[in-house]
C-alpha positions, 0 to 999 in steps of 0.5 A: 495479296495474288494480285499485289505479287502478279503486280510485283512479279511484272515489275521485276520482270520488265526491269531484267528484259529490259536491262542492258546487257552484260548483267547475270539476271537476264540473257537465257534465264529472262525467257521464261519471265517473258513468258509469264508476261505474254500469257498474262495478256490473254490472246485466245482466240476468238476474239484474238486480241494481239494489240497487248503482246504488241504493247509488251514486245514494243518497247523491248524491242525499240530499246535494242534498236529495233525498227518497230511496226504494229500493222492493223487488221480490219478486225481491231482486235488483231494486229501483227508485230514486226520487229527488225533488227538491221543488219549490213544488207549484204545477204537477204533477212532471216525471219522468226514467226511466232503466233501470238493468239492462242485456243481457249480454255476450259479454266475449270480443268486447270490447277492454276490460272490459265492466264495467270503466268504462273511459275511453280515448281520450275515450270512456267504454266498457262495457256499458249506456254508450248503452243505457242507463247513459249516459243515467241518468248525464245524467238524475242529474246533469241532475236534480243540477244543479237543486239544486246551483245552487239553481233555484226550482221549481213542478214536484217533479223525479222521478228514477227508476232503474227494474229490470227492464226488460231482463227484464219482470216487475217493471218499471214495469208492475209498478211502476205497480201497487203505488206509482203515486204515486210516479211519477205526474207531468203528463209524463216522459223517457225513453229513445228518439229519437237524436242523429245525428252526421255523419261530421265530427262535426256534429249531423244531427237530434234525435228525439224520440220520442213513441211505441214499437214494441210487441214481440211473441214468436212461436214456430214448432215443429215435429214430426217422428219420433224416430228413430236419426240413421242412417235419417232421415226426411221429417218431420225436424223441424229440416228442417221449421224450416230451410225456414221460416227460408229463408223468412222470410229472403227475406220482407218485410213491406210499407210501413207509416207513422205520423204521426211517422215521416212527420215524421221521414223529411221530416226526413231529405230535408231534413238529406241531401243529394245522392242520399240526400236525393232517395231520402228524398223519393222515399219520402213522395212518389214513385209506387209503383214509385219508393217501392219503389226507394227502400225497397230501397235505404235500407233497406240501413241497418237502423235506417231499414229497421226504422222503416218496417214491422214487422220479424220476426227469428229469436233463438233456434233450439232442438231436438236433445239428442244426436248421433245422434239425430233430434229429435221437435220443435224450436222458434224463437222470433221477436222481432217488433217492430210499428208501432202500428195494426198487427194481431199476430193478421193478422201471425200468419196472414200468416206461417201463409200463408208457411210453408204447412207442416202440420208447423208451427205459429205462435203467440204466446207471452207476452202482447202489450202493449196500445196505447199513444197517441202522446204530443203533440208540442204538450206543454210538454215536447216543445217545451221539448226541441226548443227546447234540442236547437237551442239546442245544435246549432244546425245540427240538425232537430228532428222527432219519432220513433216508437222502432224498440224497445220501453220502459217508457214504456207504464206512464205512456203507458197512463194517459194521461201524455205520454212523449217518449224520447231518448238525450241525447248525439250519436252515430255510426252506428258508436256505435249499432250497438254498442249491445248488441253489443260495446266500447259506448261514448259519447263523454265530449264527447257525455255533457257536451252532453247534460247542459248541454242537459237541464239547460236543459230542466228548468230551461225546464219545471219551473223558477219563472218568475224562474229562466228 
């Protein structure tokens, strides 16, 4: 019977985004239908299969009129979707992002099926709904609008599913190298700022992000004596790594603040209220003792704590084969995430003073990305978003944002192309921290907003003067 509905279910889903224009059942309210669709095909990554959200999104596309290309990877499971919807020429495109990989699983701390695309209670469920399938279904749909309702353009409109960009190799770094001109535009969308809802449901602010955190990987490995387990010894290897982790465990790193970031915080004095509001002020403006209890207290939400330093966190912890043996060495790999400005080499020694241990080593692995520049809160795009954000939610603050994570954005950023980020519907702070964790959801209300509200957007940038 489940699979006979899950059947059904697409069915009537392809046959309302597929409608023409003018009828009731699709518009906005399709965006969560596309949603379910996408989830259903299962990209988590690895191994990041793309090639089925292309074969959804193709044939949507093509019968709006969109030029479609599939652009391989040397890996097959990944392919990158392009979209464009052709405009007058007359001003250079607009591009929307979207990845359309997403993280595993653990499928036996979900209520529902993870890849199930289940609607219930008005909220589409699965993974990859906030992060970031929910927003490739409002990007599409958004971008479908345009023609289904026959907008004149100036701007060609470039929708992109990107792969990869859960796992790296070939992403839009590696996209940009080898079909730039498809993707070159005088700015883009992307994922990044929030939409935060109050616990009555109210929207609080809209971020808008004009710059990422830039990820750095770090591993710690220590060496010691292998020996049988029933006569250990001082140099115990994973001794060694427990006393680092216990370390940085009580470690913090100090204060840091960008432009943006002080602008999103005098956002937050302003939209709290009561203490929480004063706690906010307290932070931009206070003496050093009182920016100090503020920090300690606000940082209590790890969002906010994340926004205002370079943030270090163990992930993997690797080391021992049997039982009764004392390993030789064992290795943990940090995920550092570093405000922009921020010295990885200074972070490396500041970490080597920590441990203070000639057992251990610290070093970087992988590459870091280069620096990107923060893109203009004066661009076209920038305003024109924060403009339809508060025509929207008419109660909310506007600000902009510098994104806690990393994106894809550096492809476009690095060659000089503003990239403004948001995930374009409201939620919880309940809903957020289920991202990439367990029963991720989006509500269906919220999927509708955000479609209306970017609709607008691209239409305010990207439309000809009469269809504004």
């Amino acid at each position: 019977m489940h699979r006979v509905t899950r059947h059904l279910s697409s069915l009537v889903a392809a046959v309302v985004l597929a409608a023409p224009a003018g009828l009731a059942a699709q518009d906005t309210d399709s965006t969560a239908l596309l949603l379910a669709q996408l989830i259903r095909a299962n990209s988590s990554n690895p191994p990041g299969h793309t090639q089925q959200i292309a074969d959804i999104l193709g044939p949507l596309f093509r019968a709006r009129g969109f030029q479609v290309d599939v652009i391989p990877t040397p890996d097959s499971a990944k392919v990158h979707f392009f979209a464009r919807l052709k405009g007058n020429g007359s001003k250079k495109p607009l591009l929307l992002a979207a990845h359309a990989d997403v993280v595993g699983v653990e499928r036996e701390k979900w209520t529902v099926d993870p890849f199930g695309g289940v609607i219930k209670d008005g909220a589409v469920y699965g993974r990859g709904a906030i992060d970031f399938k929910g927003g490739l279904a409002v990007f599409a749909r958004a971008a479908m609008l345009l023609a289904d309702r026959k907008v004149p353009l100036d701007r060609d409109i470039i929708f992109l599913a990107e792969a990869d960009e859960e796992g790296a190799p070939m992403n839009t770094t590696w996209l940009a190298r080898q079909h730039w001109d498809k993707m070159d535009a005088e700015f883009a969308l992307n994922e990044g700022g929030w939409i935060i809802k109050r616990e009555d449901g109210r929207v609080q602010y809209v971020s808008i992000s004009t710059s990422d955190k830039r990820v750095l990987g770090v591993t710690l490995t220590a060496k010691g004596t292998s020996t049988h387990a029933s006569m250990p010894l001082p140099d115990n290897a994973l001794v060694t790594v427990g006393r680092a982790l216990a370390k940085l465990g009580s470690y913090e790193t100090p204060l840091e603040f960008t432009p943006d970031s002080r602008k999103y915080f005098a956002t937050l004095a302003k939209t709290s209220t009561g203490e929480t509001a004063r706690l906010y002020t307290q932070l931009l403006n206070g003496t050093p003792q009182q920016v100090s209890a503020a920090d300690q207290v606000l940082s209590r939400d790890p969002l906010i704590h994340s926004l205002m330093r370079n943030t270090i966190a163990p992930v993997i912890v690797a080391g021992g084969f049997r039982s009764n043996v004392i390993p030789g060495s064992a290795e943990v790999t940090l995920n550092v995430r570093l405000i922009p400005g921020s010295d990885a080499a200074a972070l490396i020694r500041t970490l080597e003073k920590l441990f203070n241990d000639p057992l251990l080593t610290v070093k970087m692995s992988g590459a870091l990305a280069p620096a990107s520049p923060a893109s203009p809160d004066t661009s076209l795009l920038y305003r024109a978003l924060a403009a339809e954000s508060k025509a929207q939610w008419p109660e909310a603050e506007v600000t902009p944002y510098l994104f806690q994570a990393g994106t894809d954005a550096g492809a476009w950023r690095n060659r000089g192309i503003p990239v403004f980020g948001i995930y374009p519907y409201p939620i919880s702070t309940d809903e957020l921290r289920r991202m990439h964790g367990n029963d991720e959801r989006v509500s269906v209300e919220s999927l509708r907003q955000g479609t209306e509200m970017l609709f607008r957007t691209l239409k305010r940038v990207a439309g000809s003067s009469g269809a504004r």
